[in-house]
Structure formats: structure tokens, C-alpha cells
N, C-alpha and C positions, 0 to 999 in steps of 0.2 A: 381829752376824750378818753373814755373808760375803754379797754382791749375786752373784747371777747375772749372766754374762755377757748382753749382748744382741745383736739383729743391727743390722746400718746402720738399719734403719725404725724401731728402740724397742722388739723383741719379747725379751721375755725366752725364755731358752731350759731352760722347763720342759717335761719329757715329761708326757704326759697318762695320767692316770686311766682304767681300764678303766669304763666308764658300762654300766648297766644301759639304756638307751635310751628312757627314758620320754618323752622329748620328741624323738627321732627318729621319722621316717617308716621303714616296713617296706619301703618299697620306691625306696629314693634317688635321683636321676639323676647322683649322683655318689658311690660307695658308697667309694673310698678314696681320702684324701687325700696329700700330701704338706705337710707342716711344713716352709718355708724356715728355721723360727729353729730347727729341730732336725735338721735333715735328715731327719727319722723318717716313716715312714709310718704312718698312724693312721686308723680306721674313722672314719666320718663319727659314728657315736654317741658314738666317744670324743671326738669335738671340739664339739660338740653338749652333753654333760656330760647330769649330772641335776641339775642346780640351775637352774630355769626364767629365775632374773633374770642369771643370769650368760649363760647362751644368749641373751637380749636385749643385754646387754651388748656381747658379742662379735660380737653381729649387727649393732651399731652400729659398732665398731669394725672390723672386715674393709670395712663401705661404706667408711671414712674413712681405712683402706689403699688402697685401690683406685681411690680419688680421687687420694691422693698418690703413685702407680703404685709403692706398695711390698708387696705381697700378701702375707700369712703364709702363706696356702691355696693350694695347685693342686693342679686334676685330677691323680691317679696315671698315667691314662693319656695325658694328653693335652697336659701343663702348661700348661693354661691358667688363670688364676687364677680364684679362686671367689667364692662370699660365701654367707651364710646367708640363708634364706627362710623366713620365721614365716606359717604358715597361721592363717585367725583361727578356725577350727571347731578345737577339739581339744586346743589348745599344741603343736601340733607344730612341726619343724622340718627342713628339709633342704636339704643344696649346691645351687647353682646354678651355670652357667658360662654368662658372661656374653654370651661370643662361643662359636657353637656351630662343631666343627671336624670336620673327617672322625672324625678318633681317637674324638670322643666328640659323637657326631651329634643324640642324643636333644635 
């Protein structure tokens, strides 16, 4: 089996899955992203997925990018890097941006 290329931080550069959004919020503070290891722009539900442990997952891993100032995630509009927020009511989840910027004020 052929490996996927990756970027300088260790991301494989897989395009994501159309998600149903069962564990996104309806109403995001950051509703589209940007993928460094794809170049691709992708709905927060699609990065988010429908598999609730791999959303933990990822939500551990974007902190442990973001530490080692190498970000998978940024805002669409404002490239500022992101990370996931898991609310404890619900399983839900959605973007955050960690420094808030004119482009994306919220």
C-alpha cells in the first residue's frame, strides 16, 4: 500500500468525507476552514466527522499542533489557526480561534 504524502508537521494529506454533522454545532464561530496539509477548504462538519472518538481524537491533536506552532486548521477568513471545542451537554462540537481578529471578531 502506497503512504500518503505529508506536510512538514506530520499531517497526512487526506481530503475529508462529506459528514452528516451529528457532533457539529448549528451555528459555529468558525463555519469554514482551511486544511494546510490539503490546501482544501472544508465545512467545519466535515472536519468535525461523524465518528464521536475520532472528533476527540482530533481535538487532541489540533491542541498538540498548536503547541508545536504547526496548525492543520485555519480560519477561512481570517488564517488564524484553530482548534476544536467539545461542549459537555450534547457531544457536540465546534472551531474556535484562539486569538480573536478584526476578520473574524466573534
Amino acid at each position: 500500500m502506497t503512504e500518503r504524502p505529508t506536510t512538514p508537521g506530520g499531517h497526512r494529506q487526506v481530503p475529508l468525507s462529506r459528514a452528516l454533522g451529528h457532533f457539529a454545532v448549528e451555528d459555529p464561530e468558525v463555519v469554514e476552514l482551511l486544511d494546510l496539509s490539503t490546501g482544501r477548504f472544508e465545512r467545519h462538519a466535515d472536519v468535525i466527522g461523524d465518528d464521536y472518538e475520532k472528533a476527540l481524537q482530533l481535538r487532541m491533536q489540533l491542541q498538540t499542533d498548536l503547541r508545536r506552532e504547526q496548525p492543520r486548521f485555519v480560519c477561512a477568513m481570517c488564517m488564524t489557526p484553530v482548534y476544536l471545542v467539545s461542549r459537555p451537554e450534547g457531544r457536540k462540537f465546534f472551531s474556535g480561534i484562539r486569538w480573536k481578529t478584526a476578520a473574524a471578531p466573534r
